[in-house]
C-alpha positions as CSV (number, residue, x, y, z in Angstrom):
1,X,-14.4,7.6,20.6
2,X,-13.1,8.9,17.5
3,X,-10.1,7.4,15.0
4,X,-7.9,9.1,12.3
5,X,-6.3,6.8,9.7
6,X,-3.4,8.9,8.1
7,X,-2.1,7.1,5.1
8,X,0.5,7.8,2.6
9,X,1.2,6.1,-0.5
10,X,4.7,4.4,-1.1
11,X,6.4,5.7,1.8
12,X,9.4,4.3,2.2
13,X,10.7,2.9,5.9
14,X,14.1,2.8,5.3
15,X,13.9,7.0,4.3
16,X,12.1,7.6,7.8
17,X,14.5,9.0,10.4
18,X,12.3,6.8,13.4
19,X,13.6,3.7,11.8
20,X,17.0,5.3,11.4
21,X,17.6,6.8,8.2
22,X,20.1,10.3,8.6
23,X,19.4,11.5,5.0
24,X,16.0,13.2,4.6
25,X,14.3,15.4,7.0
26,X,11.6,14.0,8.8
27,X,11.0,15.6,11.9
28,X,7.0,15.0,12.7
29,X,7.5,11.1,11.7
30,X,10.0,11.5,15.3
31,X,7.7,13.4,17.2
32,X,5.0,10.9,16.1
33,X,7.1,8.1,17.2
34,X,7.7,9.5,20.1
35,X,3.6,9.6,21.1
36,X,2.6,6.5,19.4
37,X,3.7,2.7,19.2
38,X,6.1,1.6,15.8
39,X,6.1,-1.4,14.9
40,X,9.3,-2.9,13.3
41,X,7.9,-5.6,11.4
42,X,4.8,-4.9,9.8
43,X,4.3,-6.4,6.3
44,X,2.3,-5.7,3.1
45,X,-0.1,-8.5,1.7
46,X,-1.8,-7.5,-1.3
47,X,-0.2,-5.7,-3.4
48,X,-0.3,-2.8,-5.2
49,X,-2.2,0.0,-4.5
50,X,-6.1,-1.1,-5.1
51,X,-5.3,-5.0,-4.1
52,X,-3.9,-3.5,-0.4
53,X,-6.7,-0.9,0.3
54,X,-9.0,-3.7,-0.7
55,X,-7.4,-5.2,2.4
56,X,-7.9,-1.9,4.7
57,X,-11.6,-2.6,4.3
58,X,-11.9,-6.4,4.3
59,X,-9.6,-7.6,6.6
60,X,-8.2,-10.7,4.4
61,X,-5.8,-10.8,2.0
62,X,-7.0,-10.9,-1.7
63,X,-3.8,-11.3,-4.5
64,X,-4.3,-15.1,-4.1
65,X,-7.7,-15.0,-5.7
66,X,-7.5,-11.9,-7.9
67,X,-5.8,-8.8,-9.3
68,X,-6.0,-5.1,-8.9
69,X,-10.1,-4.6,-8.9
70,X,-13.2,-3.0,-7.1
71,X,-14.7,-4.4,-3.6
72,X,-16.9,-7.7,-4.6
73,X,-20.6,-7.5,-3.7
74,X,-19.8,-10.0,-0.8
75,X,-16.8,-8.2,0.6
76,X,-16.9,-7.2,3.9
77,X,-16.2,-2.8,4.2
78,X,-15.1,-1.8,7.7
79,X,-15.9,1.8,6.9
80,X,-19.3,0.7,6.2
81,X,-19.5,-1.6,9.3
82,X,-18.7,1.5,11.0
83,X,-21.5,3.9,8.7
84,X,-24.1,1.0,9.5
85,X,-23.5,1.2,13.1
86,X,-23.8,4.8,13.9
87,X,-20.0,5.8,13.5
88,X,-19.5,8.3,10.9
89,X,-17.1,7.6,8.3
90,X,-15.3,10.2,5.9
91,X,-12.9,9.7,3.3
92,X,-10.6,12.8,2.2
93,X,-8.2,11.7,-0.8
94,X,-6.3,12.7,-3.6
95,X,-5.6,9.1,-4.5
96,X,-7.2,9.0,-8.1
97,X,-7.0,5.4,-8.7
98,X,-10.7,5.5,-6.4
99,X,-12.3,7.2,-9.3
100,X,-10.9,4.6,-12.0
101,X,-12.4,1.6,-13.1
102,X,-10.6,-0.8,-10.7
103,X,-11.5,1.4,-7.8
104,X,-15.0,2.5,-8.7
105,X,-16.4,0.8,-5.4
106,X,-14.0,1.9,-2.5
107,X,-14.9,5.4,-1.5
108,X,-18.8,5.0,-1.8
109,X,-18.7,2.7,1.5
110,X,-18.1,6.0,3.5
111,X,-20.5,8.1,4.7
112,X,-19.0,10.7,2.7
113,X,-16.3,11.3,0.6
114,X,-14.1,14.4,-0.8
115,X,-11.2,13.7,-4.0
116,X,-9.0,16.4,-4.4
117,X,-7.7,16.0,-8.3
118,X,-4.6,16.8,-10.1
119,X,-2.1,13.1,-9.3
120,X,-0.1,11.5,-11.4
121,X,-2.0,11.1,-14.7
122,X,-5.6,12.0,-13.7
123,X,-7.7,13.2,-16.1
124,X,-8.4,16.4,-14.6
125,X,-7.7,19.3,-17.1
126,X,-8.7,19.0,-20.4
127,X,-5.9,20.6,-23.1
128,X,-6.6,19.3,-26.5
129,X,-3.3,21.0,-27.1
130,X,0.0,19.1,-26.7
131,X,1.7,20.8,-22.9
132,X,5.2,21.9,-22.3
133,X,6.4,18.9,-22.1
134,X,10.8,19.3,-21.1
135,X,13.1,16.5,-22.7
136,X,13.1,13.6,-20.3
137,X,15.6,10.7,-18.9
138,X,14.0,7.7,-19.6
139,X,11.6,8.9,-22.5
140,X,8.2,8.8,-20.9
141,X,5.8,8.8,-23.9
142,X,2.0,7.6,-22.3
143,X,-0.8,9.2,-22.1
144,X,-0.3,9.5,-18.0
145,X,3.1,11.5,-18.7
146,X,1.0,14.0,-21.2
147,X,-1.6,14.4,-18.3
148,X,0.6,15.0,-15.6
149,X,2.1,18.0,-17.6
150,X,-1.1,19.4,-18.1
151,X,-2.2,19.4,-15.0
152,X,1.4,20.4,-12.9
153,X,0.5,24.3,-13.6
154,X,-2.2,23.7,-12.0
155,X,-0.6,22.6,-8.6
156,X,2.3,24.7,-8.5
157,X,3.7,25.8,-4.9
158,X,2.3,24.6,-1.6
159,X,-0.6,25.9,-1.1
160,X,-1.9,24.9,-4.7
161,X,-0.2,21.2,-4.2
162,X,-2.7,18.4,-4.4
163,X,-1.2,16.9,-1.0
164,X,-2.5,20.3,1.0
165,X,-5.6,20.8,0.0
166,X,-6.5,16.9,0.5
167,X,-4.9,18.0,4.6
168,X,-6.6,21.3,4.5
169,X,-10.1,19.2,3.9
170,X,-8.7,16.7,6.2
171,X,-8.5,19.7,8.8
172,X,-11.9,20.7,7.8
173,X,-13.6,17.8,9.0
174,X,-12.0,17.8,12.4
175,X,-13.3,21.4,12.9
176,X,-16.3,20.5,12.3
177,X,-16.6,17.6,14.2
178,X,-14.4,17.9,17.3
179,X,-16.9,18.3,19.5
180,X,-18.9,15.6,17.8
181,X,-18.3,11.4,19.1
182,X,-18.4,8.3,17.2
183,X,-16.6,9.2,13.9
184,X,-14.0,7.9,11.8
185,X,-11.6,10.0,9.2
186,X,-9.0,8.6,6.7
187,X,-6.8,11.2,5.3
188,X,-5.5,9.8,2.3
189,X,-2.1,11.4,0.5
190,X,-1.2,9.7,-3.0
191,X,2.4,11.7,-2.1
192,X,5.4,10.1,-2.3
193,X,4.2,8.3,-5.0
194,X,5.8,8.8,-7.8
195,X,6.3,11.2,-10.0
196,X,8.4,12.9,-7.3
197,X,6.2,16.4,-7.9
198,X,7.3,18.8,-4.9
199,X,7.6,22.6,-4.2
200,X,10.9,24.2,-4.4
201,X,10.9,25.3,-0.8
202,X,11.5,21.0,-0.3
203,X,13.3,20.5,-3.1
204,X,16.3,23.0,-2.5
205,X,16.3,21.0,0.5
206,X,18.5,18.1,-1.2
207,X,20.7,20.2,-3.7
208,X,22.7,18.1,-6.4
209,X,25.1,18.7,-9.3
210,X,22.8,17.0,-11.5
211,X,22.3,18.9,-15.0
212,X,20.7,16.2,-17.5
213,X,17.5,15.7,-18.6
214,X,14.4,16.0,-16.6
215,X,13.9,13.1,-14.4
216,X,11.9,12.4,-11.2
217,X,9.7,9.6,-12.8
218,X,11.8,6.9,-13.2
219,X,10.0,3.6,-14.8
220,X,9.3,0.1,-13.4
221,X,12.5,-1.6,-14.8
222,X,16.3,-2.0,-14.0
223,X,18.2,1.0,-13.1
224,X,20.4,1.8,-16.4
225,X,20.8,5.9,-15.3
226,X,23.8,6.9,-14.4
227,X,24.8,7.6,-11.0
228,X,24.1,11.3,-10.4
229,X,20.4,11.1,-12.3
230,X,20.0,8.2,-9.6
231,X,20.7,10.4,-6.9
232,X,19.1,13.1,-8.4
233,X,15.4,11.1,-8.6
234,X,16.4,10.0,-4.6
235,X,16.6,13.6,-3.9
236,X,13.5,14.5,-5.2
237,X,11.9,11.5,-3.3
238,X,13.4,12.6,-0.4
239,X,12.0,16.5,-0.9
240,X,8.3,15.0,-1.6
241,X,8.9,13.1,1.6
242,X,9.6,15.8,3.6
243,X,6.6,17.7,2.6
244,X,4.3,14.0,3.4
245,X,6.3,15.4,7.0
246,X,5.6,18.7,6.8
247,X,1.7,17.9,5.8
248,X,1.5,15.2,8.9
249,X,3.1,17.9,11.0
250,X,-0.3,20.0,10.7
251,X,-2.4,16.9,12.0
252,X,-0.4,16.4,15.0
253,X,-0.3,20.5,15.3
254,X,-4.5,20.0,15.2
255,X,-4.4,17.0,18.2
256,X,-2.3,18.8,20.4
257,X,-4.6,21.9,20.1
258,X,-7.9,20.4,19.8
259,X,-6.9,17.8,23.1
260,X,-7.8,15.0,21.2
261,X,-4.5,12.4,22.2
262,X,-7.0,11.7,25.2
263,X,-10.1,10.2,22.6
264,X,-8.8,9.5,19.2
265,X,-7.1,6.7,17.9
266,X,-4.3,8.0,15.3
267,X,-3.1,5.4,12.9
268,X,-0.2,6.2,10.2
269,X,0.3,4.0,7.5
270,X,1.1,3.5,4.0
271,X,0.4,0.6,1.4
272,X,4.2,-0.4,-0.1
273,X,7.3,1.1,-0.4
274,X,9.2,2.2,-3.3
275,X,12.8,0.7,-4.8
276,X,15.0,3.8,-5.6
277,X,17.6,2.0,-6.9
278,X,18.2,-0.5,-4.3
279,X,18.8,-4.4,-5.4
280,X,19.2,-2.4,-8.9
281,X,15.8,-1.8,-9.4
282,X,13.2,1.1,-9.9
283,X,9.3,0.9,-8.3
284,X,7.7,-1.9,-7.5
285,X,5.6,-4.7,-9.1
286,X,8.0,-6.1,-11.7
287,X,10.8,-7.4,-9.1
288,X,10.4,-9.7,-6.1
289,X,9.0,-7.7,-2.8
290,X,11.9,-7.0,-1.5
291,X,12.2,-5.5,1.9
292,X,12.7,-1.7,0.5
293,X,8.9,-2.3,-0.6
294,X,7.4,-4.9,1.4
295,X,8.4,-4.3,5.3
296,X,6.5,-0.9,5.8
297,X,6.2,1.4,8.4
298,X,3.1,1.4,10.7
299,X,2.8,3.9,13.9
300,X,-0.4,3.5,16.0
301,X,-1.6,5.8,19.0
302,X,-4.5,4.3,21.1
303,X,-5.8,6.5,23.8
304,X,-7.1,3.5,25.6
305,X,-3.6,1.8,25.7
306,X,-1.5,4.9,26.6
307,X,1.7,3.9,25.3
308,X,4.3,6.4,23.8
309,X,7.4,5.9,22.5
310,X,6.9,2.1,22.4
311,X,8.7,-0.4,19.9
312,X,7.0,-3.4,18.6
313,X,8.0,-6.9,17.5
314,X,5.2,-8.7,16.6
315,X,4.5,-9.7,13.0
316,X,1.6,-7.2,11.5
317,X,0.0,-6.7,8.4
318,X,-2.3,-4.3,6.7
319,X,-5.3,-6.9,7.4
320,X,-4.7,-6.2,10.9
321,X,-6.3,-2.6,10.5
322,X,-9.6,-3.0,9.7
323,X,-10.4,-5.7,13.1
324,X,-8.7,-2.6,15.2
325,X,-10.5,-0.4,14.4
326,X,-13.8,-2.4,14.4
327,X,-12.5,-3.6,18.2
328,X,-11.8,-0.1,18.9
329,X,-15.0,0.8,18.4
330,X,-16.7,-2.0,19.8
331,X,-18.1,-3.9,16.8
332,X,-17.9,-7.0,16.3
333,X,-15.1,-8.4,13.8
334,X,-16.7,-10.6,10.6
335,X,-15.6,-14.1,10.5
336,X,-14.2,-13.5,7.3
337,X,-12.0,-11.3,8.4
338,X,-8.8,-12.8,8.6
339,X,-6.4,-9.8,10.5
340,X,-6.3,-9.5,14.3
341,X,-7.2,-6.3,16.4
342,X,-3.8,-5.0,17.5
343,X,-4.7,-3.4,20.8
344,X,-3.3,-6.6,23.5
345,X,0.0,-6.5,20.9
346,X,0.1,-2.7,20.9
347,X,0.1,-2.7,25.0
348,X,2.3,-6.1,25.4
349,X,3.8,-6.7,21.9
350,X,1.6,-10.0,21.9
351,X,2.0,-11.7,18.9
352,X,-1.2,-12.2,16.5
353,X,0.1,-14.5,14.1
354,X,3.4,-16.9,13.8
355,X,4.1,-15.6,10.0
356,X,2.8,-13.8,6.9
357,X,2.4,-14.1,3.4
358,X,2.7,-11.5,0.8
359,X,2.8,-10.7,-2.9
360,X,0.9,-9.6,-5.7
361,X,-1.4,-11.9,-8.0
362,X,0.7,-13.8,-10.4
363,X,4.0,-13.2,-8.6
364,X,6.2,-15.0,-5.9
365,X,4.1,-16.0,-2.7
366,X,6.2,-14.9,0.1
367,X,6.6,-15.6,3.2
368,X,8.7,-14.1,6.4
369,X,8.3,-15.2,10.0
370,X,10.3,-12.3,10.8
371,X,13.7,-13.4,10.4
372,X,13.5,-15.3,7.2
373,X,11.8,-14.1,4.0
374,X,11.0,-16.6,1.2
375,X,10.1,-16.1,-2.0
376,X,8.3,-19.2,-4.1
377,X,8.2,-18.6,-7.6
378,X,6.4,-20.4,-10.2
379,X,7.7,-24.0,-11.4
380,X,6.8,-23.1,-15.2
381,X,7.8,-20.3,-17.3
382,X,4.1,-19.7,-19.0
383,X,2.7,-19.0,-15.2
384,X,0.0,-21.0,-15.0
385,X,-2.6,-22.6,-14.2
386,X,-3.3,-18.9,-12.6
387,X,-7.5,-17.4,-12.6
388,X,-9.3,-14.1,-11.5
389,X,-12.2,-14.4,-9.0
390,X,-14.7,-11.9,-9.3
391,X,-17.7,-10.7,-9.9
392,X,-16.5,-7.1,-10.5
393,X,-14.4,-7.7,-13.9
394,X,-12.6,-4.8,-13.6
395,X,-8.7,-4.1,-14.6
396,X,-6.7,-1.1,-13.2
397,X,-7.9,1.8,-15.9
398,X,-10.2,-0.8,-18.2
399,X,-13.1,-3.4,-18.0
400,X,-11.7,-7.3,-18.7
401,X,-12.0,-7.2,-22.7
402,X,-14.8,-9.3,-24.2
403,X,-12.5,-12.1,-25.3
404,X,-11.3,-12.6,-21.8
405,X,-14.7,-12.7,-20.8
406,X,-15.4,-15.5,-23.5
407,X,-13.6,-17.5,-21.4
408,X,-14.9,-17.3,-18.5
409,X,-17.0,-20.1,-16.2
410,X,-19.0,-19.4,-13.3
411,X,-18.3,-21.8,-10.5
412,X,-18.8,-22.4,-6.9
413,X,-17.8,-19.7,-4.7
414,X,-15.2,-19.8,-2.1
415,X,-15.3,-19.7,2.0
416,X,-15.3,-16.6,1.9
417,X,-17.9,-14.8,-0.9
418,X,-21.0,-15.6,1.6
419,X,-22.6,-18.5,-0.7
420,X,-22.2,-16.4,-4.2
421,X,-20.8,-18.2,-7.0
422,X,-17.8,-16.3,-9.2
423,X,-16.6,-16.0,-12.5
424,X,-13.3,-17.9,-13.1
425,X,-11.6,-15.9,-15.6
426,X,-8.1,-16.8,-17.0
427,X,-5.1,-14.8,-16.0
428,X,-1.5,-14.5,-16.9
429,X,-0.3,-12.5,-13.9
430,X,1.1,-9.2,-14.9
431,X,1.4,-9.6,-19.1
432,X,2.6,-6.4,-19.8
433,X,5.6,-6.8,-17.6
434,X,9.4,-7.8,-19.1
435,X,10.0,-10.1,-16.3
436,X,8.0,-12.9,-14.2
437,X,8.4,-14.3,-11.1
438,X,10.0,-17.5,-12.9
439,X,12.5,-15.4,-14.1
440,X,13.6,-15.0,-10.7
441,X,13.7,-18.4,-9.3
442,X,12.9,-19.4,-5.8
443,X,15.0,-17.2,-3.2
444,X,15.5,-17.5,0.4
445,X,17.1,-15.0,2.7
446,X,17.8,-14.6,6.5
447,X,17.5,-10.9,7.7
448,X,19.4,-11.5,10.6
449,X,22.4,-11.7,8.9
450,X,21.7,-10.3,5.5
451,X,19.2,-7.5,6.1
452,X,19.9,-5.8,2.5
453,X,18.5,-9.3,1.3
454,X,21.6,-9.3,-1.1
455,X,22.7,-12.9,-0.4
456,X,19.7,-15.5,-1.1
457,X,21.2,-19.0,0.9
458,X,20.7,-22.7,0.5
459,X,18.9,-24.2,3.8
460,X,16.4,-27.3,2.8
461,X,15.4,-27.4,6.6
462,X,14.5,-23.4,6.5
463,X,12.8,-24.0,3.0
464,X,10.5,-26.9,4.4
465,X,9.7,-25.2,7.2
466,X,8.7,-21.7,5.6
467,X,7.0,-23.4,2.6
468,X,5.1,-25.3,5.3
469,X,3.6,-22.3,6.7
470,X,3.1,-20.4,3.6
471,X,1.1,-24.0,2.6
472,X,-1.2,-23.4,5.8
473,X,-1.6,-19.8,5.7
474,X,-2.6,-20.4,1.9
475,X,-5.5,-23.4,3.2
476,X,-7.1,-20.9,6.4
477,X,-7.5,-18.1,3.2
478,X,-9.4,-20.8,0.7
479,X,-6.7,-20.6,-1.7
480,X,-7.4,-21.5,-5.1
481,X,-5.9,-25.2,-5.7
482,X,-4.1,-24.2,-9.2
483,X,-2.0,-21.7,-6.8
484,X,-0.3,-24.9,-5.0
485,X,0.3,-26.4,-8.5
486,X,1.6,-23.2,-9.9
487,X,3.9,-23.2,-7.4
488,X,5.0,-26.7,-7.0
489,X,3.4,-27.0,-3.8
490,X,1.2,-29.9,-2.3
491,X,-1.8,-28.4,-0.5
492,X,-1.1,-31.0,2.7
């Protein structure tokens, strides 16, 4: 048996034509639809990038314990399950955050690994010279908008872009291997992340009368742009978009030619979505997890099962990936692990849990049972009490800084860290942030009738009972008690 995880960062669900957007051009996304299962309501958990692969591997969710940050020693890898028990796995990525500080540990539990460079602001081509740099909406100044001009020349047109060489590697492998058993491959695409970086032949795809400034970068904050640079930054989401289609148009081109729909498992996946202006906000991370970013697309072919064309119900999450594919395989699933194999709910839509939780550390806990979504803030503006656990003290870009560190105890481990103790390391959430969870208050909203999520409603019976399983979903993960106070909840 053999498995290919496609995933994409920040692709959006709403801007997919399967789950019935009419304004980009997604053509592959219907023909994969049309030979796989999609599933309506799957769900992020951790969140962002980091905190949600860290999920991919492990199985449970993490943002209740601790922020963005490498795989802890104790941490359960399904990639390396699958290495240690004689299924080949290979990682082909152009997602740079693996090669940062906060990701140092991810793509070494693989048996191999290839990086394709050039995203976003990785430090890939050295210019002690200031770049071009063109006058910009929003007046990017950081050191990641200096890098990404140096290396854009780089990765100019389609065959140069980052995003097909990481497929032509992708493509590679499967040569090699086709006639080989017992392997896994995740083909990793840091596209559509931002900044919205695509060829012309996708861009003059969405022509627009906008003639400002630069702009297909917009920043984590409130929309203040006027309308046509709005649309204009859409566009160019929507062009990136269609090449992510384009790019997973060559995989499905390889399956049908190599036969492999009858032995390989084919999952497609992303880790969030991406505002563009919706609830008037930009990105991700500093607003509440709105739908736009939280209910993500998920499309699963599983030769075993057969079914094409299918529509699923059931609740899902990203945890849910690593026990299929360990199922799939036939290995046995860690107790830790906390996500259900998906095949009985891919074949009958059986449901593997009765709801989800969601957020990122520091921010609203959420909860949705599918209908209604409910967002707990904290009770107190400072945020706290709130603490990393780790034993991997790593930020995003940067170690913790010695006076953090200074404050940190070691103390007894939790259910889940296999009898290791951890450092308990004081956290304020996300400090460099405008806005807090607090800011926004406590919201509840029922997607029935408000799907947009644009009309949060007053319903104590609703409240009790979605705080009450958030509450008991928090307990089976070992939840650290100062998150109940910090939210005004009572652990019974």
């Amino acid at each position: 048996m053999k498995a290919i995880m496609l995933m994409f960062d920040s692709l959006n669900r709403h801007m997919l034509q399967p789950y019935g957007c009419d304004s980009t051009i997604t053509p592959n996304f219907n023909r994969l639809a049309k030979h796989a299962v999609t599933f309506d309501n799957c769900y992020v958990a951790s969140m962002p990038c980091m905190p949600a692969r860290r999920e991919i591997h492990t199985g449970r969710m993490n943002f209740l314990h601790r922020s963005w940050g490498p795989l802890e020693p104790f941490d359960d890898s399904m990639p390396e399950i699958l290495k240690e028990n004689g299924i080949y796995s290979h990682l082909v990525t152009d997602h740079y955050h693996y090669f940062e500080d906060g990701g140092c540990t991810y793509h070494t539990r693989y048996s191999s690994y290839e990086f394709v460079r050039g995203q976003e602001g990785d430090p890939w081509k050295g210019s002690v010279g200031d770049p071009e740099i063109p006058e910009t909406l929003g007046g990017r100044t950081n050191c990641l908008w200096r890098q990404d001009w140096v290396n854009r020349p780089y990765m100019q047109g389609i065959k140069r872009h980052s995003q097909t060489l990481t497929m032509d590697l992708g493509l590679e492998f499967i040569e090699k291997n086709k006639t080989e058993d017992n392997w896994f491959l995740q083909i990793e695409h840091f596209d559509p992340h931002e900044p919205f970086f695509a060829p012309e032949e996708f861009r003059k795809l969405y022509p627009d009368d906008y003639d400002g400034p630069h702009f297909d970068w917009p920043n984590y904050k409130r929309v203040t742009e006027p309308d046509q640079a709005c649309e204009h930054v859409r566009n160019g989401y929507r062009a990136l978009l269609t090449m992510c289609d384009h790019t997973l148009g060559r995989l499905l081109d390889k399956m049908d030619q190599e036969g492999m729909w009858e032995d390989t498992m084919l999952i497609v996946n992303t880790d969030h979505g991406f505002l563009l202006g919706e609830h008037d906000w930009w990105a991700k991370c500093v607003m509440p997890w709105y739908n736009e970013n939280a209910n993500i697309p998920l499309f699963i072919w599983d030769p075993r099962c057969g079914i094409k064309g299918g529509r699923r119900k059931a609740l899902v999450q990203g945890i849910d990936l690593a026990p299929t594919l360990l199922e799939y395989f036939n290995l046995p699933i860690p107790g830790d692990m906390m996500g259900k194999p998906l095949r009985d709910t891919i074949l009958y839509d059986t449901p593997v849990r009765e709801a989800a939780i969601y957020g990122i550390h520091g921010g609203h806990v959420n909860c949705t049972d599918g209908r209604y979504v409910y967002m707990r803030a904290p009770v107190n503006a400072d945020n706290q009490p709130l603490f990393n656990y780790t034993l991997m003290p790593n930020h995003m870009r940067n170690r913790f800084s010695v006076d953090n560190l200074r404050k940190a105890r070691l103390r007894d481990g939790f259910s889940f860290t296999k009898g290791c103790p951890v450092l308990e390391i004081p956290s304020t959430g996300i400090p460099e942030l405008e806005f807090s969870a607090y800011d926004f208050g406590t919201m509840l909203f029922d997607l029935e009738k408000d799907p947009g999520q644009l009309h949060p409603i007053s319903d104590a019976a609703v409240e009790e009972r979605m705080a009450g399983m958030m509450v008991r979903i928090m307990r089976d993960n070992d939840c650290p008690g100062e998150q109940y106070t910090r939210l005004g909840l009572a652990v019974d």
